[in-house]
N, C-alpha and C positions, 0 to 999 in steps of 0.2 A: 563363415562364408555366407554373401548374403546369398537371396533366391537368384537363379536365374532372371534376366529381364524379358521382356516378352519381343516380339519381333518389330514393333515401334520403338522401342526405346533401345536396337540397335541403331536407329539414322545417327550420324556421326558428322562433325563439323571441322572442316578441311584448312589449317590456316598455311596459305602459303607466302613465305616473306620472299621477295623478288626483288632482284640488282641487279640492272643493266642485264638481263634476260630477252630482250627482242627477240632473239632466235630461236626459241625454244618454247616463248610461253601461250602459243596457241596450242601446238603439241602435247603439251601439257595440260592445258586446260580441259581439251576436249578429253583426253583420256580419263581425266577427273572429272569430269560431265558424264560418263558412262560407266565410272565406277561405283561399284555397289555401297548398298548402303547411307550414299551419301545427300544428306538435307540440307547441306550449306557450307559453303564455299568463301573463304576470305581473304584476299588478296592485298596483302603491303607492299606497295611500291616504297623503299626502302630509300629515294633520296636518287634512282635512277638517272643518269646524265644521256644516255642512248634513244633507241623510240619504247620501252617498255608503257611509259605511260600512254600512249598511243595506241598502244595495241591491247590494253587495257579499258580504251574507253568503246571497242568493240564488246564487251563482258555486260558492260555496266548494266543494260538492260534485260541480260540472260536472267531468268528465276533462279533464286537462290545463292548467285554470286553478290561479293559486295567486296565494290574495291576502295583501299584505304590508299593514303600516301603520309609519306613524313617529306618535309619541304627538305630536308638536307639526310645525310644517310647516316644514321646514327649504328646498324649492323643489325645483325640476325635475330637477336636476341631481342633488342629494343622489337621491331618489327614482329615476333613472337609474341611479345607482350601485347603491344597495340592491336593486335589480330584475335586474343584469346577474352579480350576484355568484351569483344561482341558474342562470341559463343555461345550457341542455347543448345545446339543439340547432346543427347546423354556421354555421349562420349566424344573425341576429341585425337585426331592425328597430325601431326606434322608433314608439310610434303614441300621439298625444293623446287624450285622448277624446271631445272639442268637435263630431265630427264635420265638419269641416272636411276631413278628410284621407279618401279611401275603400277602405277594404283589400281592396274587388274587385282593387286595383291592383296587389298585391306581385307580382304574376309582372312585371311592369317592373324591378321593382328586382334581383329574386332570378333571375330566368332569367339574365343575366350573371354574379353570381356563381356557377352551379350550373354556368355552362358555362365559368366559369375565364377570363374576358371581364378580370375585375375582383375586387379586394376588400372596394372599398367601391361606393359607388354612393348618390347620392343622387337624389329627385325633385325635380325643378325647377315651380315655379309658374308659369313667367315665358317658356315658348319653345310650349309646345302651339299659342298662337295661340287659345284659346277658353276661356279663364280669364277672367271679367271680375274684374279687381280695382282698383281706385280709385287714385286716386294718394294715399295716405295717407301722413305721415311713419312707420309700418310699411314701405313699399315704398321712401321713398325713404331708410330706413336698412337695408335690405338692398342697395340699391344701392350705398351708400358702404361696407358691410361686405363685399361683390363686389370693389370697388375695392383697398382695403385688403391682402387675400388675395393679389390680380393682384401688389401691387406686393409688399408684406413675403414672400410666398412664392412668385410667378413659377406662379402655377395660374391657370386664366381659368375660373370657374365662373359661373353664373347667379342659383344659390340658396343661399347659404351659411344662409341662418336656415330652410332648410327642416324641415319633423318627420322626414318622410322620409326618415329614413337606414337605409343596408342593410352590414352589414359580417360580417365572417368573423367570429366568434363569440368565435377565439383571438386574432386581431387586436385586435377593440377591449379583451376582456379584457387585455393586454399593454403599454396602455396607461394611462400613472401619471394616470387622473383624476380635478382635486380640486375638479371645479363643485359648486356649489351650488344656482345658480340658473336662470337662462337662460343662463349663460355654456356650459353643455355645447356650446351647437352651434358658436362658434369656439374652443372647447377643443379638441375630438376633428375639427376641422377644421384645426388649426394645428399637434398633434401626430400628425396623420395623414401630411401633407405634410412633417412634418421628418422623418418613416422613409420618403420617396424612393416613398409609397402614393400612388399617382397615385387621383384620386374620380371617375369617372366618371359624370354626368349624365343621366337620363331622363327626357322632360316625364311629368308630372302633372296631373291633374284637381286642381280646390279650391275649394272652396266659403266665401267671407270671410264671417268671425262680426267684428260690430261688438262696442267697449268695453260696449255696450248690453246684447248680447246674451252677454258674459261675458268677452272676449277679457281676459286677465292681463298681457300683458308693456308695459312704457312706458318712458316715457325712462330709469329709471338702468338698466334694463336694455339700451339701446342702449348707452349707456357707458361699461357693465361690459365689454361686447363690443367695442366698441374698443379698452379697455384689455386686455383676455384676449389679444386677436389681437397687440396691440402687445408685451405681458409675454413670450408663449410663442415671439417669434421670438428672443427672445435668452435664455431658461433654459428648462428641462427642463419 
């Protein structure tokens, strides 16, 4: 276990991948402009058709935001990537911008990596106890994607499709990822656990946005992540 880091080298770089988001991503912004911790801010406009790049180009001048775009919408994953390739601060989170997720919360996630606890660390939706969330086939394919994890890689986690992920900056840069899609979260969940990176878990707050209210991800992305989890326990 390394040392602890000192309280500079908690500042944390926020990459947020965005699609068709108008509604939601000033909201979101600002509450990521006063959450702690945070030195930088990176924004992919994922191929958006709405006014997200619009309200984007309010940002552009704020310290410490930088927004990207891909000309066509390649998915989450890709837009993950394109966001992680600028990253300088020591550590590194995921954040949607649906508001479903609330970035008052990163000192959960990031207080254990700052004090060398962990390298990765995700939030869990599923263990606070005061999350109400539906039994949706969303939940109950993260539960068989839980399952999955337990058996192909011998990890007992909560949340494997959470947003919530926290990782050492070099760590996940170090890692060969070629998502695309929603596949990132058992991509960098299956190649985390083949380098011997144990994830440590923190409940989380979450607020469930229905298909209604814009939720993206559906079944072939349940099946991509089956098949991701199943692919990466036997190649690279």
């Amino acid at each position: 276990m390394s040392a602890a880091p000192d309280a500079r080298a908690a500042e944390v770089s926020v990459l947020v991948p965005v699609y068709n988001e108008e509604a939601t991503l000033d909201a979101l912004l600002e509450r990521v402009r006063k959450a702690p911790y945070v030195k930088q801010v990176i924004v992919v406009d994922d191929g958006s058709s709405d006014g997200t790049a619009a309200r984007l180009q309010c940002w552009r001048d704020v310290p410490g935001f930088e927004a990207l775009a891909h000309p066509r919408n390649r998915g989450k994953g890709a837009a993950i990537r394109t966001a992680l390739a600028r990253a300088t601060a020591p550590f590194t989170i995921i954040q949607d911008a649906d508001l479903e997720y609330d970035p008052a919360e990163y000192p959960k996630l990031i207080e254990p990596l700052r004090r060398g606890e962990a390298r990765v660390v995700y939030g869990t939706r599923y263990t606070s106890g005061t999350n109400a969330l539906p039994w949706t086939r969303f939940r109950l394919a993260v539960h068989l994607l839980n399952g999955m994890v337990r058996v192909l890689y011998g990890a007992k986690i909560t949340d494997e499709a959470t947003c919530y992920k926290a990782f050492e900056t070099a760590l996940l840069k170090s890692l060969p990822l070629r998502c695309e899609r929603f596949e990132f979260c058992p991509e960098v969940t299956a190649k985390v656990l083949k380098r011997g990176v144990a994830i440590l878990e923190t409940p989380i707050s979450f607020r469930y946005r229905t298909v209604e209210e814009g939720k993206k991800i559906g079944w072939r992305d349940g099946f991509e992540a089956i098949w991701t989890l199943l692919k990466y326990r036997f190649v690279d």
